[in-house]
C-alpha positions in Angstrom: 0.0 0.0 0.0 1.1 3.6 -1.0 1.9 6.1 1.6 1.5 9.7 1.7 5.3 10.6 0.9 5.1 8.0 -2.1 1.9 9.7 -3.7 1.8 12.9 -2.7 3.9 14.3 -5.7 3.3 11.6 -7.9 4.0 12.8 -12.1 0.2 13.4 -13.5 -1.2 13.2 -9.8 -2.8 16.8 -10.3 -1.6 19.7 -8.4 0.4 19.0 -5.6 -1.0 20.0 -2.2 1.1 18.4 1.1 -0.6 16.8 4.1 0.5 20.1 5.8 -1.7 22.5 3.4 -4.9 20.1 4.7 -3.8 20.3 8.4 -2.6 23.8 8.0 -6.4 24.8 6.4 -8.4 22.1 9.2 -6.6 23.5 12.0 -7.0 27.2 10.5 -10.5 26.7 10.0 -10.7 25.2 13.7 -8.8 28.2 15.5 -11.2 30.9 13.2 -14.2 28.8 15.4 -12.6 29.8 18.3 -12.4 33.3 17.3 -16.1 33.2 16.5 -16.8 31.5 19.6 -15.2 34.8 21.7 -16.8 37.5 19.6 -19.6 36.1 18.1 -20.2 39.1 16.2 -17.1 38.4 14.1 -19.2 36.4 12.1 -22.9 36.3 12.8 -24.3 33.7 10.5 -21.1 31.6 11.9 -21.8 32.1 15.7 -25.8 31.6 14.7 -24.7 28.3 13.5 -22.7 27.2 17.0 -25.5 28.3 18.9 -27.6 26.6 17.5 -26.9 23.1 19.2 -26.1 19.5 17.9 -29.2 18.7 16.1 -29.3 22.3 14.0 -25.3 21.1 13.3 -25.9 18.2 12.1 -29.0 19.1 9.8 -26.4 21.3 8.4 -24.2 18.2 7.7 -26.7 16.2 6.4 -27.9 18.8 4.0 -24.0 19.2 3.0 -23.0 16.2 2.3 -26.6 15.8 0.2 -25.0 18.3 -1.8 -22.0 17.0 -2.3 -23.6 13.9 -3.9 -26.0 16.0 -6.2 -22.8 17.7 -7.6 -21.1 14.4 -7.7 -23.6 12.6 -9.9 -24.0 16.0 -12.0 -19.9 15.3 -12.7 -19.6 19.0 -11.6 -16.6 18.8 -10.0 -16.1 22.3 -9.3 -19.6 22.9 -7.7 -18.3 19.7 -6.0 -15.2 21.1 -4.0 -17.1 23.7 -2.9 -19.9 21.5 -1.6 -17.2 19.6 0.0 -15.9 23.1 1.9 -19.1 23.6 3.0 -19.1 20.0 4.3 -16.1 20.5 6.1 -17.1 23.7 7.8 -20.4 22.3 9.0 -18.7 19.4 10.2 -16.0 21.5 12.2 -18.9 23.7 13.7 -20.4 20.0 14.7 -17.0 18.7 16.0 -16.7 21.7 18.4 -19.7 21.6 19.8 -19.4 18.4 20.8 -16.4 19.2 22.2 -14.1 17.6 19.5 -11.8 18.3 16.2 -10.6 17.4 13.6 -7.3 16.1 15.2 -9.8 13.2 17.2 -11.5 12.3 13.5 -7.5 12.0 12.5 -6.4 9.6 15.3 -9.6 7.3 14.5 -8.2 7.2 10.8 -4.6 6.7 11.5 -6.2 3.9 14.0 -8.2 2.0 11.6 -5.0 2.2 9.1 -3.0 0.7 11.8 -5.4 -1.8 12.5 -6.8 -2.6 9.2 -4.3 -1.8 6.7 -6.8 1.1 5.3 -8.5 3.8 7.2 -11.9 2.5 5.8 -15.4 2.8 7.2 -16.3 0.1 9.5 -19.3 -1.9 9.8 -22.0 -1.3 12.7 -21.7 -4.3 14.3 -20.0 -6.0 18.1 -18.4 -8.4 16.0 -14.6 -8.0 15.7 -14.7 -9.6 12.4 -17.6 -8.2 10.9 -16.0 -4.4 11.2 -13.1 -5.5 9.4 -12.8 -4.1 5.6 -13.6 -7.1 2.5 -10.9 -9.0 2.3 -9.7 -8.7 5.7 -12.6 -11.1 7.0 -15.5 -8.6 6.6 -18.2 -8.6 3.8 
């Protein structure tokens, strides 16, 4: 399996971005919440958002990523990206106000690559073998 260093600038890979340009724009993106979280009126719609609790949050998310599939199957990538930015934000307004960031969500990842060999979604289920990825002894 490919690592980071050995496809990150890969020849034809697209436009090289580092692993520090994505944490660099999470944990920006995470420190501006904190900023809105001090002086809410910094950004109103922004500190609206916060206070409006978990289940406002995650409507946001839900709505988002629905978005992010309508562009998908439209093959509009660019409407995509910024679909996906919206994503993001709504999930980092979600994250901290439960109280978590981005940095948790990157430990589970690097855990299940650990674990499983890929930091892939895992199945809902108590059974060790069930949440493992096909080919690793799940379905």
């Amino acid at each position: 399996m490919a690592t980071i260093a050995q496809t990150e600038n890969r020849p034809g890979s697209g436009p090289t971005r580092t692993n520090q340009d994505l944490t660099r724009a999470l944990l920006q993106l995470e420190i501006d919440l904190k900023a809105v979280a001090a002086d809410p009126a910094r950004h109103a719609r922004t500190a609206k958002l916060m206070s409006a609790g978990t289940a406002q949050q995650a409507k946001k998310v839900a709505e988002e990523a629905a978005e992010v599939v309508i562009e998908a199957v439209r093959g509009d990538g660019p409407a995509a990206v910024r679909e996906a930015a919206d994503l993001v934000y709504n999930l980092a307004v979600l994250l901290a106000g439960m109280g978590l960031s981005f940095t948790d969500v990157c430990a589970e990842l690097e855990r299940r690559r650990e674990v499983y060999g890929i930091a892939a979604k895992l199945r809902k289920s108590g059974n060790s073998s069930a949440d493992l990825p096909p080919g690793l002894g799940g379905s």
